[in-house]
C-alpha positions in Angstrom: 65.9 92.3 110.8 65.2 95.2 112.2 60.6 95.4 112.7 58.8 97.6 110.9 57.3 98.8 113.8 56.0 102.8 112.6 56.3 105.6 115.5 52.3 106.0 114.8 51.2 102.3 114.1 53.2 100.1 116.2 51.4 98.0 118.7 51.8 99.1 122.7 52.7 95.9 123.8 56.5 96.8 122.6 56.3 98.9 126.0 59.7 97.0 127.8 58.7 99.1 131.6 54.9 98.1 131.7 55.4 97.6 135.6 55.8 101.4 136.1 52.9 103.4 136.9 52.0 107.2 137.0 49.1 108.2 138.2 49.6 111.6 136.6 50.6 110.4 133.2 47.2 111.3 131.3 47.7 115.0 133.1 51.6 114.9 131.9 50.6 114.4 128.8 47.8 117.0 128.8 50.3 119.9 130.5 53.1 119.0 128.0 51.1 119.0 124.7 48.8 122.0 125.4 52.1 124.3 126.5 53.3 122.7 122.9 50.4 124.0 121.2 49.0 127.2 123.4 51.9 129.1 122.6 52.5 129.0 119.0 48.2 129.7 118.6 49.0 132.2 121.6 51.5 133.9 119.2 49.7 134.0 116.2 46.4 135.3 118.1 49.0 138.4 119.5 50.5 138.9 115.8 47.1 139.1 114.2 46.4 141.8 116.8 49.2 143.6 116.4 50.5 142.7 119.7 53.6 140.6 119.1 54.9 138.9 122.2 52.1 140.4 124.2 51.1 137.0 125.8 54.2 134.2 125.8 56.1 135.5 128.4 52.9 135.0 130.6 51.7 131.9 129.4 55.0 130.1 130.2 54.9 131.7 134.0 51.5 130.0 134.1 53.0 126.6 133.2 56.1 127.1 135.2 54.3 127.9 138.4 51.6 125.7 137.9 54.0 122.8 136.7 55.8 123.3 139.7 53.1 123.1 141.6 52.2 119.5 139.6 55.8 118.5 140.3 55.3 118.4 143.8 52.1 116.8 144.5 53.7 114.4 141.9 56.3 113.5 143.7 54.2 113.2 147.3 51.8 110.7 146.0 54.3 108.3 143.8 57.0 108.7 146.9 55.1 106.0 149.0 55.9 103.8 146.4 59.9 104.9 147.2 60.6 105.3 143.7 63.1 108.1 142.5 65.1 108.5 139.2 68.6 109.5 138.8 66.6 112.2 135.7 64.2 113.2 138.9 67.6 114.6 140.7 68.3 116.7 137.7 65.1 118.7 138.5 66.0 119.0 141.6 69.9 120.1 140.7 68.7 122.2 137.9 66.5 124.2 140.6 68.7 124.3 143.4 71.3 126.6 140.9 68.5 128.4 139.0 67.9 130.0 143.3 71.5 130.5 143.9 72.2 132.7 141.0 69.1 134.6 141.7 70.4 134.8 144.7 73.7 136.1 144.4 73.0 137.7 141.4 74.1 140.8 140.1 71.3 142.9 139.1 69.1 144.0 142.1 66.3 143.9 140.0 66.0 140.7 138.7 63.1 139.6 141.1 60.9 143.2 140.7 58.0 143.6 138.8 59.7 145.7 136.6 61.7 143.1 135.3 58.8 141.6 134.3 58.1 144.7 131.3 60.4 142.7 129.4 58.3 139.9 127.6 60.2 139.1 124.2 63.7 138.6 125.8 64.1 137.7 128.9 63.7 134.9 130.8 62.1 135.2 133.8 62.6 132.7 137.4 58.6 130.8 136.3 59.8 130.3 132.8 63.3 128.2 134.1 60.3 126.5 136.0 58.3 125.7 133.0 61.6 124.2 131.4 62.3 122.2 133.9 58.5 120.9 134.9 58.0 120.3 131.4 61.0 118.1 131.2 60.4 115.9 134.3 56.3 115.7 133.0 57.3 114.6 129.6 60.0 112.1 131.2 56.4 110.7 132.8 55.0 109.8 129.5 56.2 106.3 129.1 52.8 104.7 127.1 53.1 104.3 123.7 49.8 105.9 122.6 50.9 108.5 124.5 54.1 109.0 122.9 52.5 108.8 119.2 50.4 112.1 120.7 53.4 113.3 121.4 54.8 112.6 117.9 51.4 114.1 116.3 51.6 117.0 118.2 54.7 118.3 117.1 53.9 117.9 113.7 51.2 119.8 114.4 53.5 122.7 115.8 56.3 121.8 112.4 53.0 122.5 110.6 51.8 125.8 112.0 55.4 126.9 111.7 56.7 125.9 108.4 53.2 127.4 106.8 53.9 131.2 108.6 57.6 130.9 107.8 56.8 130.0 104.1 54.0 132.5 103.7 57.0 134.9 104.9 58.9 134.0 102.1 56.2 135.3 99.8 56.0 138.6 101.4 52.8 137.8 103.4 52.9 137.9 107.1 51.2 138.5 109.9 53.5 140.8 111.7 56.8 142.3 110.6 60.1 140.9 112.3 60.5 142.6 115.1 64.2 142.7 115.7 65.3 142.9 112.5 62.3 144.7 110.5 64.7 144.7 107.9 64.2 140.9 107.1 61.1 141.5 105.3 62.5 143.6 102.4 64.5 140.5 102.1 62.2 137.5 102.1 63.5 135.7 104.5 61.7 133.4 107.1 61.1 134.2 110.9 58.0 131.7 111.9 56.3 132.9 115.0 59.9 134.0 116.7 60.8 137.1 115.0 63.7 136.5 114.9 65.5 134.2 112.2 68.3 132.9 114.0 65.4 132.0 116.9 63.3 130.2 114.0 66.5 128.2 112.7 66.4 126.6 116.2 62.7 126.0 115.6 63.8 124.6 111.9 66.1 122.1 113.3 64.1 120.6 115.1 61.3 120.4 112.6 63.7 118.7 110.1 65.1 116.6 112.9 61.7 115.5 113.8 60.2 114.7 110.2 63.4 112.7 109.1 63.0 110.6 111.9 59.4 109.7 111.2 59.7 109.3 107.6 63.0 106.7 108.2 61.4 104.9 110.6 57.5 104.8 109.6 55.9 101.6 108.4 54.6 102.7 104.9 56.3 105.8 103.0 54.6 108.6 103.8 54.9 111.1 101.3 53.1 114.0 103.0 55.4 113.6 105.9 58.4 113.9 103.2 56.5 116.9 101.6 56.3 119.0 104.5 59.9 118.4 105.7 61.2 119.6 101.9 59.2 123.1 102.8 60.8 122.6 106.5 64.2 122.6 105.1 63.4 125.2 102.7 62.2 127.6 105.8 65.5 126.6 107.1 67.7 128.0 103.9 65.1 131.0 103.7 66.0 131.8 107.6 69.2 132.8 106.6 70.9 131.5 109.9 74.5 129.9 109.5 74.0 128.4 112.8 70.7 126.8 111.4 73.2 125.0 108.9 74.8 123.7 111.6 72.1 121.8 113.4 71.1 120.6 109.8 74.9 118.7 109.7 74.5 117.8 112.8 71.5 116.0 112.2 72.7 114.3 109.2 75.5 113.4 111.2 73.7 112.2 113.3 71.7 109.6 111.6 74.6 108.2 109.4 76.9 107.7 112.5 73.4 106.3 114.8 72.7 103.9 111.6 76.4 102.8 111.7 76.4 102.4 115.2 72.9 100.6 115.5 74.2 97.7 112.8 76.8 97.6 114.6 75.5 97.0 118.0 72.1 94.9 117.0 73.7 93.0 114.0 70.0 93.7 112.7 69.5 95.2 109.2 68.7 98.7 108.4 68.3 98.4 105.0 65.1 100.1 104.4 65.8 103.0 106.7 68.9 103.4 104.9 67.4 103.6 101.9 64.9 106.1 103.5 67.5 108.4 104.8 69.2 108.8 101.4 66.3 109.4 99.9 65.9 112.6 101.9 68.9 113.6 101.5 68.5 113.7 98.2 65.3 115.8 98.7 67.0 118.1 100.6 69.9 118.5 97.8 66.3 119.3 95.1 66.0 122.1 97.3 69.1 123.7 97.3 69.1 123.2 93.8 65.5 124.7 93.3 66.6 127.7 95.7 69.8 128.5 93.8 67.8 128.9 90.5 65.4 131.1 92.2 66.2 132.6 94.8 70.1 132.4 95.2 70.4 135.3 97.7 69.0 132.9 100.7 72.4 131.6 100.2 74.7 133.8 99.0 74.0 136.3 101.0 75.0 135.0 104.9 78.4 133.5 102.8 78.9 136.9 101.7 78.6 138.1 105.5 80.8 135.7 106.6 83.7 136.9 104.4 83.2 140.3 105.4 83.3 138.8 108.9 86.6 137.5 108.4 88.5 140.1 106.5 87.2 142.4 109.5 89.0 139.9 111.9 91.8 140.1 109.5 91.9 143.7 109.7 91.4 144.4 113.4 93.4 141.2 114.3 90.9 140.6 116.3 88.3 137.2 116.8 85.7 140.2 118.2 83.8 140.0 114.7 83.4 136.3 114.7 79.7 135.1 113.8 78.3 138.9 113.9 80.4 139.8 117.1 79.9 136.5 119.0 83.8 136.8 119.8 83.1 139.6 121.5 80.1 138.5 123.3 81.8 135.7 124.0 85.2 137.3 125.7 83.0 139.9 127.7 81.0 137.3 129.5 84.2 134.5 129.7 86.7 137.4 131.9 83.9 137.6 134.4 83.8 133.9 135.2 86.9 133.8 137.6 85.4 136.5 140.2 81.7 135.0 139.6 83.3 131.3 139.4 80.6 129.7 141.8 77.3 131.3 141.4 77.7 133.2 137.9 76.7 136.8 137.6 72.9 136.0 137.7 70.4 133.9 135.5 69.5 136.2 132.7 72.0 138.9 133.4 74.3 138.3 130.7 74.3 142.5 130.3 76.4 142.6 133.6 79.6 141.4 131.5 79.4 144.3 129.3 78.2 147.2 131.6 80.5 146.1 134.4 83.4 146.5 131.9 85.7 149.8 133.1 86.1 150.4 129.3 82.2 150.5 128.7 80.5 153.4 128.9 76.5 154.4 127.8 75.7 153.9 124.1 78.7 151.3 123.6 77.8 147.7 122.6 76.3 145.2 124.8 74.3 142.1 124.5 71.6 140.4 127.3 72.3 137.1 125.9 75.8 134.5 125.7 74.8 133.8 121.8 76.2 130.1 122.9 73.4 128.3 125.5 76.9 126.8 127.3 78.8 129.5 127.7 75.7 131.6 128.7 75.0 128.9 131.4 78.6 129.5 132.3 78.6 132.7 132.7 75.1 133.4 134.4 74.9 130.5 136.2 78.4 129.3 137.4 80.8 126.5 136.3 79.0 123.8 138.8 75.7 124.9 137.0 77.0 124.1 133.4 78.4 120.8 134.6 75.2 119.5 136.2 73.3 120.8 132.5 76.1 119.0 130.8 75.7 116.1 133.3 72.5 115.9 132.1 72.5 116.3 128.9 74.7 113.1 128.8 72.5 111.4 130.4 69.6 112.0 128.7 71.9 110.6 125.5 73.2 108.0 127.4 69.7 106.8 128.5 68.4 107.4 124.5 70.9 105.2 123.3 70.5 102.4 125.3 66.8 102.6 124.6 67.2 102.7 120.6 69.8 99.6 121.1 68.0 97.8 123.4 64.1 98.1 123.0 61.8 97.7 120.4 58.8 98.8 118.3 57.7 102.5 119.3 59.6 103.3 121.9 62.7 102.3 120.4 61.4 104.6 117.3 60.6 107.7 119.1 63.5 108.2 120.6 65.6 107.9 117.8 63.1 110.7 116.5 63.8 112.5 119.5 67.5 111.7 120.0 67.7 113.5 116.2 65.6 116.6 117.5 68.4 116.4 120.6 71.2 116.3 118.5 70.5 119.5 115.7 69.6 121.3 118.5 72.6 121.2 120.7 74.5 122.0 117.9 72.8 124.7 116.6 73.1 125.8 120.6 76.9 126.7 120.0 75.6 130.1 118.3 72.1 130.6 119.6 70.6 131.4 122.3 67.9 130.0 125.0 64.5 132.1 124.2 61.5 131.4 126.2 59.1 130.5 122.4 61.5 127.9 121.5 63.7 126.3 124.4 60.9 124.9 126.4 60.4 122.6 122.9 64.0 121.3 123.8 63.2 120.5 127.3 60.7 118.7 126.6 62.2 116.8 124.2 65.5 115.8 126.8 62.3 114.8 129.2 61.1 112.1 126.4 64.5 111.0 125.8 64.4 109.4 128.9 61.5 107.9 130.4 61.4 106.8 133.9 60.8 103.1 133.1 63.7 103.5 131.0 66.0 105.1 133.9 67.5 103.4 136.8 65.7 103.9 140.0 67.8 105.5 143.1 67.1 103.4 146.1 65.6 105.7 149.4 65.6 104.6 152.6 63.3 106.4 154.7 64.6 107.6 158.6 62.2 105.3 160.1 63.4 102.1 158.0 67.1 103.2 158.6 66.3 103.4 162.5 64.8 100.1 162.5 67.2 98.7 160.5 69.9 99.6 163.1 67.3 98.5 166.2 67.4 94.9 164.6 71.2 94.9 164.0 71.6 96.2 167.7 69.3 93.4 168.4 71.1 91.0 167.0 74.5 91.8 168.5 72.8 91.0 171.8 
């Protein structure tokens, strides 16, 4: 049977890695939970102001370079205890290409100041820091008190969103949607991105998150059901296709996780079972409800899609897929063979289109893949997408071992997590990595796989290896 054990109630003493220690877990927690929190409040601060993105793009510099900085004195106090983990090489990895296609990369400017005028769009060399600081800091938080934080936290943030994306919905908002003002005559929901295909990223993982903790809580809680009906209705009212599919994929994702776990455990998951369909049928309500009221949150992207294909039709062409991602996509795949190595520079997607003979000035172009993977591709190189693909399965590799293996809350959260994982690499296909959303993903991959949870790498240090081969010399005499 499987314990009732509820991601916010459960005792600590389910812990299965209570031998390792971080000195700088409290801190982790602290630099992981206030980025969660300052940015949104940051945002809505700016948009009150009438400053949108005024402050983000600095705010996540701060925590990269300062995270960075955290990272290393990290790793110089706990490496006399000769302990490193296989997700620890990952930031290391992820770094090393991050330099290289700064490097080599196309635009000249990339590392000016004047780059830096750009604070809604583009991702700048601290932010890739933050990411990747924030994921090795969160893979530090192994305590279960700590992870319930974690848990309340983004609530917290699924709270602050859902209400300014619902409000939206109503025609009362704090700022209009930037890039695509147009959105307000409509209804629709943007949250705190201004952008709705941004916010369906920041849906999915809202969904993702409160499924999780109302399946797996102790008691039925029905505020926690509550608020994820108004996420999933933010979701709908977002108007994003590729929000629909990190919703299947989380659905997916539980009934194939649930299979798999009864499977594995021979336990029963009777009661989450019942749980889960129970929200689905929630989430059905609300379809329902939205269809007798306001039908155009869904008929209106199915309408664009058909367009979208009898243009394809037409043109006999796959540029018009998903509002020209075919054509975003082709530009940025023909450059891959003459950038193979080093990609064409980390946040220079533009180079595929303006380095096109055909292009000229006031043609079409894009700064962004539209697909996190192919844009990784592209920017970075191909052996930069297979180390983030390397570690993505590992961090699901390391997640499902957990949920089969351990117990109590950290079994729990990380099925939570694992669901926030899964939407969101889905919904990746057709978005794209945006400095007031992705860090929320980083973190999560970090939680997915705590270090007590990881196999260590052994190090031997040059000293130990030179004694080691004095004793076998030693010995031979």
């Amino acid at each position: 049977m499987v314990e009732k054990g509820d991601v916010i109630k459960a005792t600590e003493a389910d812990i299965s890695g209570e031998a390792v220690k971080n000195k700088f877990e409290v801190f982790w927690l602290i630099y992981v939970t206030s980025c969660m929190l300052v940015m949104p409040i940051a945002e809505v601060i700016c948009e009150a102001m009438d400053r949108t993105f005024a402050w983000q793009a600095y705010i996540l510099s701060f925590y990269g370079l300062f995270g960075f900085a955290a990272v290393l004195i990290d790793r110089k106090i706990n490496a006399k205890k000769d302990k490193m983990y296989l997700g620890d090489f990952f930031f290391y990895s992820l770094l090393a290409f991050m330099l290289i296609s700064w490097i080599f990369s196309e635009d000249e400017s990339n590392l000016t100041l004047a780059y830096r005028l750009n604070t809604e769009y583009s991702e700048w060399p601290d932010h890739f820091l933050a990411y990747y600081s924030l994921m090795y800091g969160a893979s530090r938080i192994i305590g279960d008190k700590y992870r319930k934080i974690i848990i309340y936290v983004f609530v917290g943030f699924g709270l602050l969103e859902v209400t300014v994306a619902t409000l939206q919905t109503f025609d009362i908002y704090l700022a209009k949607c930037m890039y695509t003002p147009e959105t307000n005559d409509r209804l629709v929901s943007y949250g705190l991105t201004q952008n709705v295909n941004f916010y369906g990223a920041i849906a999915v993982l809202v969904v993702a998150l409160l499924t999780g903790i109302f399946i797996f809580g102790r008691k039925i809680n029905l505020l926690i059901y509550l608020l994820g009906m108004f996420a999933f209705y933010t979701l709908i009212a977002c108007v994003s296709r590729l929000a629909w599919v990190g919703f299947a994929a989380i659905i997916f994702f539980y009934v194939v996780s649930m299979i798999v776990f009864r499977k594995k455990t021979k336990a029963s998951i009777r009661g989450q079972a019942v749980r889960f369909v129970s929200i689905c049928a929630g989430f059905i309500a609300v379809i329902i409800i939205v269809l007798c009221f306001r039908s155009d949150l869904i008929t209106y992207k199915i309408d664009s899609s058909f367009r979208q294909f009898e243009e394809m039709n037409e043109e006999n062409s796959f540029d018009a897929f998903g509002s020209k991602r075919g054509l975003i996509w082709k530009k940025g795949l023909r450059t891959v063979p003459t950038h193979f190595l080093t990609g064409v520079g980390q946040d220079n997607y533009i180079y595929a289109f303006i380095s096109d003979p055909e292009w000229k000035q006031g043609d079409y172009m894009q700064q962004k893949g539209h697909n996190e993977y192919i844009h990784t591709l592209v920017t970075q190189g191909v052996p930069a997408l297979i180390n983030y693909l390397a570690l993505l399965i590992y961090a699901g590799i390391t997640a499902f071992n957990i949920v089969i293996k351990q117990q109590g809350v950290r079994r729990y959260t990380t099925w939570i997590f694992f669901g926030m994982f899964a939407g969101y690499t889905a919904q990746a296909l057709f978005n794209s990595s945006i400095i007031n959303v992705a860090f929320y993903f980083w973190i999560v991959i970090g939680l997915m796989m705590p270090i007590d949870s990881q196999k260590e790498i052994k190090k031997i240090h040059p000293i130990e290896k030179l004694r080691s081969l004095e004793a076998k010399l030693e010995k031979k005499k």
